[in-house]
C-alpha positions as a printed NumPy array, in Angstrom:
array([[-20.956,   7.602,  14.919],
       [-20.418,   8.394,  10.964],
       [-19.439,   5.915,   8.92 ],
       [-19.079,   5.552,   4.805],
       [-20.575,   1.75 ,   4.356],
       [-20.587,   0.185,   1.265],
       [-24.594,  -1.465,   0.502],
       [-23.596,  -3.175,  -2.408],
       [-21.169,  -3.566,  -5.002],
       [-20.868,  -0.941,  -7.508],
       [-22.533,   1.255,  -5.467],
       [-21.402,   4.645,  -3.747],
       [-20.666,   4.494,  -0.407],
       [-23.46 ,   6.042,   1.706],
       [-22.628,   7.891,   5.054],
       [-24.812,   6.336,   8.026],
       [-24.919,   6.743,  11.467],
       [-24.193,   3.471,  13.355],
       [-23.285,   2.705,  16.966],
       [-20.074,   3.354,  17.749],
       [-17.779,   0.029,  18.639],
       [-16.886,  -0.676,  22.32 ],
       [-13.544,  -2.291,  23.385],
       [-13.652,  -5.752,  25.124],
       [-11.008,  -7.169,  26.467],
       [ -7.656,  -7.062,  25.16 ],
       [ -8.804,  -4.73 ,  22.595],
       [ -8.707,  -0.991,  21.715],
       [-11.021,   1.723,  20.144],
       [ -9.055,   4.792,  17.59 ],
       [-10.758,   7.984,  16.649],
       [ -9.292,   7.97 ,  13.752],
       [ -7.692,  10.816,  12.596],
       [ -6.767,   9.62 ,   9.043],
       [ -7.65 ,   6.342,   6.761],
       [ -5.665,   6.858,   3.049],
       [ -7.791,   5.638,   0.267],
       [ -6.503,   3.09 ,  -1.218],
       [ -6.547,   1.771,  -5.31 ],
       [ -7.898,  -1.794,  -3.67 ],
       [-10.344,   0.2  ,  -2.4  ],
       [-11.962,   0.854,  -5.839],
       [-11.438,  -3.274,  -6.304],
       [-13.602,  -4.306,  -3.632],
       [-16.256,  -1.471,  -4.815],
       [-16.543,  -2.441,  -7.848],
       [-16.647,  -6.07 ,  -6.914],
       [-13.446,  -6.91 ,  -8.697],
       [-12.358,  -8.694,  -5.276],
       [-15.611,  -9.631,  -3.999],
       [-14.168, -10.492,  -0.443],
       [-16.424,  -8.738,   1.899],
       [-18.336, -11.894,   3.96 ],
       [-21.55 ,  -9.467,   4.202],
       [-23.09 ,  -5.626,   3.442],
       [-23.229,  -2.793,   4.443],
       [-19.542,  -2.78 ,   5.446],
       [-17.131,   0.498,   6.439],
       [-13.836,  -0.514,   3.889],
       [-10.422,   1.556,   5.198],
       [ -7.579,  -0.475,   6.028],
       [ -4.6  ,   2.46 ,   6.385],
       [ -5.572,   3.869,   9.321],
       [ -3.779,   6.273,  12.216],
       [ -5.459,   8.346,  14.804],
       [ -6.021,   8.607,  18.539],
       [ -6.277,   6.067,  21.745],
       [-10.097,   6.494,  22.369],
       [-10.779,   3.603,  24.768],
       [ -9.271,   0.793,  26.096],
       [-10.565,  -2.849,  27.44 ],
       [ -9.314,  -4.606,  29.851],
       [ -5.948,  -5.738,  30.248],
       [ -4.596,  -3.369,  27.667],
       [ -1.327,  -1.849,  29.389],
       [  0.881,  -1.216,  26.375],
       [ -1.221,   2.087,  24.643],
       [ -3.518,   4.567,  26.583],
       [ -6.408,   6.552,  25.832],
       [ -4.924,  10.058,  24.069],
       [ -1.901,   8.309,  22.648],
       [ -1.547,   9.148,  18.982],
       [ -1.051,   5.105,  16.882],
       [ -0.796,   3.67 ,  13.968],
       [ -3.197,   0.342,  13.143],
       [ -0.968,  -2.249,  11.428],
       [ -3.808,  -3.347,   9.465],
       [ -2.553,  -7.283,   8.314],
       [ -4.615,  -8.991,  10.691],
       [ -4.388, -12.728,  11.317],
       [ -5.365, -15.542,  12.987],
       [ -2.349, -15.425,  15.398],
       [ -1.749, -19.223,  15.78 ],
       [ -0.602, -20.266,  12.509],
       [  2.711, -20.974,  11.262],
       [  2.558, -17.405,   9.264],
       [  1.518, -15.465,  12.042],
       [  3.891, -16.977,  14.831],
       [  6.836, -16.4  ,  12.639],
       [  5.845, -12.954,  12.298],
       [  3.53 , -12.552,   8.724],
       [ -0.142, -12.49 ,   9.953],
       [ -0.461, -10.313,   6.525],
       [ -0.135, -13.887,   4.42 ],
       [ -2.457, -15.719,   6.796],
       [ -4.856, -18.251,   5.334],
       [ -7.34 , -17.054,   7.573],
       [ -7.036, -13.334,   7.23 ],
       [ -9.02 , -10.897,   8.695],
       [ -7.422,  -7.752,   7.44 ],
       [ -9.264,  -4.516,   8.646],
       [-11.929,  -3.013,   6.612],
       [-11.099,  -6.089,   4.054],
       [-13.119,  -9.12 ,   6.206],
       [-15.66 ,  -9.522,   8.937],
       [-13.659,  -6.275,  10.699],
       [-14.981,  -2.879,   9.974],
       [-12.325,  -0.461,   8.666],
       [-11.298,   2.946,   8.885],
       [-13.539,   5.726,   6.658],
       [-15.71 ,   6.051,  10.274],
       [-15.513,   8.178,  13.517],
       [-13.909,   5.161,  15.646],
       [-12.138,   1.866,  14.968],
       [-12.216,  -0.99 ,  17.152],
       [ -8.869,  -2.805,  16.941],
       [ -8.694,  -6.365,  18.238],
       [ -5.672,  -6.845,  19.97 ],
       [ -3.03 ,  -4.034,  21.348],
       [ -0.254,  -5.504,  19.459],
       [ -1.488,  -4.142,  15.968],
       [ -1.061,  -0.116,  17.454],
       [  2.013,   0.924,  16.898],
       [  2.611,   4.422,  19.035],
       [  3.624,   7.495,  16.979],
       [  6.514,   9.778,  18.421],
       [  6.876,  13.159,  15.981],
       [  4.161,  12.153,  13.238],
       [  0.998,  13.565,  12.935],
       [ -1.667,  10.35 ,  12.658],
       [ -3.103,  11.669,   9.576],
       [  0.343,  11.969,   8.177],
       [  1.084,   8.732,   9.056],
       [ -1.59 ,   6.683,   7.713],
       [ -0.988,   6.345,   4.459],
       [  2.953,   5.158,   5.662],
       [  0.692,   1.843,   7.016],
       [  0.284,   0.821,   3.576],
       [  1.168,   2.891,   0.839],
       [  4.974,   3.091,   2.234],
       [  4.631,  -0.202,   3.861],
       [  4.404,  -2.725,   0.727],
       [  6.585,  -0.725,  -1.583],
       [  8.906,  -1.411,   1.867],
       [  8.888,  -5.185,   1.462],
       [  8.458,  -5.966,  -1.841],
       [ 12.319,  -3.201,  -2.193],
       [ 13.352,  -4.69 ,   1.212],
       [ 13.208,  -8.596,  -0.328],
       [ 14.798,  -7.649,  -3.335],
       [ 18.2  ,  -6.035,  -2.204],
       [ 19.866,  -9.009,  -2.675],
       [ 19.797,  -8.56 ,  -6.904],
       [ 20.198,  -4.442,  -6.713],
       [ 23.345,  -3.035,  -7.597],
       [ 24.654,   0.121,  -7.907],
       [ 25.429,  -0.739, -11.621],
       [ 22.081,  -1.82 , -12.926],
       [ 18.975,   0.593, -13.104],
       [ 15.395,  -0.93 , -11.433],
       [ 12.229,  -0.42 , -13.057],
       [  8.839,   0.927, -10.894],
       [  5.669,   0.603, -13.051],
       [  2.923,   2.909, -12.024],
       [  3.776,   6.179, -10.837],
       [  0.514,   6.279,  -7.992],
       [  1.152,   6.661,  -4.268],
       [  3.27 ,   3.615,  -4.219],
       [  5.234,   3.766,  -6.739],
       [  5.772,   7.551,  -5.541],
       [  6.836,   5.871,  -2.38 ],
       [  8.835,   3.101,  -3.984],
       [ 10.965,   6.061,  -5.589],
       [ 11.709,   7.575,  -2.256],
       [ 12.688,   3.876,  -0.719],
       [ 14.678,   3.08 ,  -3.787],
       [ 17.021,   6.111,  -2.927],
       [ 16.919,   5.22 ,   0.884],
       [ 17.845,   1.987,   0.823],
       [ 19.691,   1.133,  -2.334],
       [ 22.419,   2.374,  -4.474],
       [ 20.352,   1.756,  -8.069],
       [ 19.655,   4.5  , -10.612],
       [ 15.672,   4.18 , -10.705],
       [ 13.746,   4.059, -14.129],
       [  9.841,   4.993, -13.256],
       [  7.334,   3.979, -16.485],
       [  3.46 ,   5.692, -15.804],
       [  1.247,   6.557, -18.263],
       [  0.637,  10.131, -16.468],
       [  2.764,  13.213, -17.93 ],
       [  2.211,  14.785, -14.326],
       [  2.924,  11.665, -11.996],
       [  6.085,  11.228, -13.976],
       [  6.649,  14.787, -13.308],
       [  5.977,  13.985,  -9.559],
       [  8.637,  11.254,  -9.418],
       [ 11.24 ,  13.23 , -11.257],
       [ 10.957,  15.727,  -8.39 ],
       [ 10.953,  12.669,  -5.959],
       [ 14.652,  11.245,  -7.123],
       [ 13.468,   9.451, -10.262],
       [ 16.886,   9.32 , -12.665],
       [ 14.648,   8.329, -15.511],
       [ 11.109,   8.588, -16.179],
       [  9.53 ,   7.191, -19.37 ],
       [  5.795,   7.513, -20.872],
       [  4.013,   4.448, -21.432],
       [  1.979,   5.801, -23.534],
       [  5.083,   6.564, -26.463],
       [  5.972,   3.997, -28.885],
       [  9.781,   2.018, -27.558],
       [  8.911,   1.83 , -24.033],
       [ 11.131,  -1.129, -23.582],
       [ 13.133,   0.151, -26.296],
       [ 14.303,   3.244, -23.608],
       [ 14.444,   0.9  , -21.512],
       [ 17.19 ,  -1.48 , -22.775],
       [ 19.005,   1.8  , -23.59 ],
       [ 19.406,   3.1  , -20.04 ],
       [ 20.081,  -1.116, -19.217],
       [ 22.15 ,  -2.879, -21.389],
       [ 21.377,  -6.052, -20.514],
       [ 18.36 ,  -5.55 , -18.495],
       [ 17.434,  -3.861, -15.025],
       [ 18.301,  -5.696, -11.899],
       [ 14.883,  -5.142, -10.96 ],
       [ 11.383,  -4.924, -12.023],
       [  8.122,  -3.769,  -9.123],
       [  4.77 ,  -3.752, -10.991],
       [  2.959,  -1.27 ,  -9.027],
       [ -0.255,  -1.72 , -11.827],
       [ -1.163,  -5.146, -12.319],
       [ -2.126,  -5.516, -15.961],
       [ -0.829,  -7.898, -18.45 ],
       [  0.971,  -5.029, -20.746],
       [  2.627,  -4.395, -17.368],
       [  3.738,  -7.253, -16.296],
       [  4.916,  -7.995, -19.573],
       [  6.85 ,  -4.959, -20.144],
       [  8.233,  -6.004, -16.414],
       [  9.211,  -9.517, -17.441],
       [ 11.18 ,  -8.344, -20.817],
       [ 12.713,  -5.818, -19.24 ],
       [ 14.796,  -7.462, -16.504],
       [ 18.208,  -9.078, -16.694],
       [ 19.235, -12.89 , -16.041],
       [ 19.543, -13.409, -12.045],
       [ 16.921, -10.304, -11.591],
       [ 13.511, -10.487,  -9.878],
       [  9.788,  -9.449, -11.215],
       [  7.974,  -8.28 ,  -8.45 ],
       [  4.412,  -8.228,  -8.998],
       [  2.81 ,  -5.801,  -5.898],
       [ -0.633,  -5.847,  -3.963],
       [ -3.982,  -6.576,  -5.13 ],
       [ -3.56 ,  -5.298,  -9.231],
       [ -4.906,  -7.91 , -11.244],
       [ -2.969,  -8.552, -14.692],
       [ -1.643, -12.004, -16.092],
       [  1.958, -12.881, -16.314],
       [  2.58 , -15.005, -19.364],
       [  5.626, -16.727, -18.924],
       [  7.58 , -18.703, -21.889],
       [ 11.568, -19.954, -21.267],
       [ 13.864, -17.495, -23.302],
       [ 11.293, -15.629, -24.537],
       [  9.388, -13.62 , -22.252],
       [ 11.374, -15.254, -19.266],
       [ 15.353, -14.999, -19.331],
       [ 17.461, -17.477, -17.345],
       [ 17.178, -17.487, -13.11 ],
       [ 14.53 , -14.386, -13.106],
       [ 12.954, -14.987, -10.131],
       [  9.035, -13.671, -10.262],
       [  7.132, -12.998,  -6.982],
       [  3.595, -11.426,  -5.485],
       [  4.269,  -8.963,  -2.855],
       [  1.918,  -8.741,  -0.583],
       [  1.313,  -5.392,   2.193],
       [  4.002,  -6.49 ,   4.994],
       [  4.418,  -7.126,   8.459],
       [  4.155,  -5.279,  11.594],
       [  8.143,  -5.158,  12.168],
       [  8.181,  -3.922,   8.874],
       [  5.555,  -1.271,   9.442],
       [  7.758,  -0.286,  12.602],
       [ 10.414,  -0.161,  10.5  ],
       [  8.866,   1.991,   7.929],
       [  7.644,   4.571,  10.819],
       [ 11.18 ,   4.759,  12.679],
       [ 12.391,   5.873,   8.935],
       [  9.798,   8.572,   8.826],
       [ 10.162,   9.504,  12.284],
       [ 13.196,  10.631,  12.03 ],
       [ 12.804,  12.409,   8.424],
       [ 14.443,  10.061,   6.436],
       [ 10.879,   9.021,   4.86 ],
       [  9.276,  11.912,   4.308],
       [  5.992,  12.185,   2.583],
       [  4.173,  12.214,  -0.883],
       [  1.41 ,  14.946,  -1.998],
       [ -1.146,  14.162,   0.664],
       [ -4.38 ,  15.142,  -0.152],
       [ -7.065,  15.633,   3.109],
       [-10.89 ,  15.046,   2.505],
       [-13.666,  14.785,   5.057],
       [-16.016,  11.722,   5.056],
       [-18.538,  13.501,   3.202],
       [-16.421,  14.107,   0.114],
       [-15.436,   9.979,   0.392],
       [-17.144,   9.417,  -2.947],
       [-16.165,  12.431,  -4.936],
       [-12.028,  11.034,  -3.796],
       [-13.59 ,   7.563,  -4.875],
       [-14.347,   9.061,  -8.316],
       [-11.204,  11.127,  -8.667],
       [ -9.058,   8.138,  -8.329],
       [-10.763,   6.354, -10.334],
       [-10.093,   8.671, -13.095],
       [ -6.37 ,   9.309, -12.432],
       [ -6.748,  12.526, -10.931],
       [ -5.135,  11.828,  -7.383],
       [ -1.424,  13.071,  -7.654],
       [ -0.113,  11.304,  -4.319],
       [ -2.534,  10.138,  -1.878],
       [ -5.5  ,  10.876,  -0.701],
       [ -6.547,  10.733,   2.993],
       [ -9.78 ,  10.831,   4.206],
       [-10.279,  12.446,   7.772],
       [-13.488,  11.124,   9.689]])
């Protein structure tokens, strides 16, 4: 089969021909129909997160496509059934994974992330039946960016509905496919007018037509300024979808006593945090990280049915891997893009 394997970090991912994977038992094989490219993508490239245990590895973990095979004793998916692949894989035994969140395992072997190849190939081999999640109405190459992209904007919101109101704004910093997400979950499941802060004249644009109330350039002088206008008093809630210290400090001043900073995913960025000065009273600060798999079920019944409905997808094959790579890189990715082995 095709595959895009990173050799080494830094490097462009080359497109090789390897042998395609072979279900033992208990385990499945996708053709996969779509695997999003992801922002922590570009981290483990570069070697920002320098995670991968050896090279040349096939990276991907947002991934949808078709039953291809099945090993032995596999009875709840069949070969031609259209899946997701929760991609949080853990070790199963521990206390996180028995209580549900293999995606905070100590020993976690996410897809495409670990010693598991990922998703920018032909064919996946998935370990265990239980991370497929059959699709009803969605197209798999639709749906693959909803395993990630959807799914930890979907937590990090979901965890914080306890401190949003209908009477104080949140903030979403970083206006990318998540954040673009965040803005559609925000009107979904809460009650909040939404504040979005990006550097990008056009993502802003792209939330505004989302259900953004309030969209505010980064790049302008008075940021927070705006900010404290359309809050008196602070926003109920902060979600850093960037990761950098300007962001997490324009987070942290921005949010009201009893309020929650929400740091999400793999963005680096240092949060400095001093009492009553760039911390106010009972703000409670927190790394999001991906989700679960009943959260990821969750997040598909929503889009299922149309309440969820999509960003701007856009569909490369695996030969172009490296030009999306670039564009990303460089801002130039409006909503998603999904590569289509």
């Amino acid at each position: 089969m095709r595959a895009a394997r990173l050799h080494e970090y830094g490097a462009s991912l080359q497109i090789d021909e390897v042998p395609a994977p072979r279900p033992g038992p208990g385990q499945a094989v996708i053709r996969v129909t779509g695997a999003g490219f992801c922002h922590s993508d570009l981290h483990v490239i570069s070697g920002a997160i320098p995670i991968l245990p050896a090279m040349p590895h096939i990276l991907g973990h947002e991934n949808a496509g078709v039953v291809a095979a099945c090993g032995a004793g596999v009875n709840t998916v069949k070969e031609g059934d259209a899946v997701a692949v929760y991609g949080g894989w853990g070790c199963g035994v521990c206390d996180y994974c028995v209580g549900g969140e293999e995606n905070v395992c100590l020993q976690g072997q996410w897809v495409g992330l670990s010693t598991h190849q990922g998703g920018y190939a032909e064919f996946l081999l998935v370990p265990h039946e239980r991370y497929l999640i059959k699709l009803n109405r969605l197209d798999p190459k639709t749906a693959a960016p909803l395993t990630d992209a959807a799914l930890t904007p979907y937590r990090a919101i979901a965890r914080a509905l306890p401190v949003i109101h209908p009477d104080y704004p949140v903030l979403v910093i970083g206006a990318g496919g998540l954040g673009q997400f965040a803005v559609k979950l925000l009107r979904l499941l809460t009650p909040a007018p939404i504040i979005v802060a990006d550097v990008s004249a056009e993502k802003l644009d792209a939330v505004r037509a989302l259900g953004a109330h309030h969209v505010i350039n980064n790049k302008d002088e008075g940021a927070l300024e705006r900010i404290q206008q359309l809050a008196p008093g602070g926003v109920a809630a902060a979600f850093d979808f960037v990761g950098a210290d300007a962001t997490l400090a324009l987070a942290a001043a921005a949010t009201r006593r009893l309020g929650r900073v929400v740091h999400v995913g793999l963005g680096g960025g240092t949060a400095r945090l001093a009492a009553l000065q760039t911390w106010q009273p009972e703000v409670t600060f927190t790394l999001s990280f991906w989700g679960n798999i009943r959260e990821l079920r969750e997040v598909l019944a929503l889009a299922d049915d149309g309440r969820l409905t999509s960003i701007a997808l856009d569909f490369e094959p695996l030969d172009r891997i490296n030009e999306v790579r670039h564009r990303l890189e460089s801002g130039q990715i409006r909503g998603r893009a999904v590569i289509t082995p």
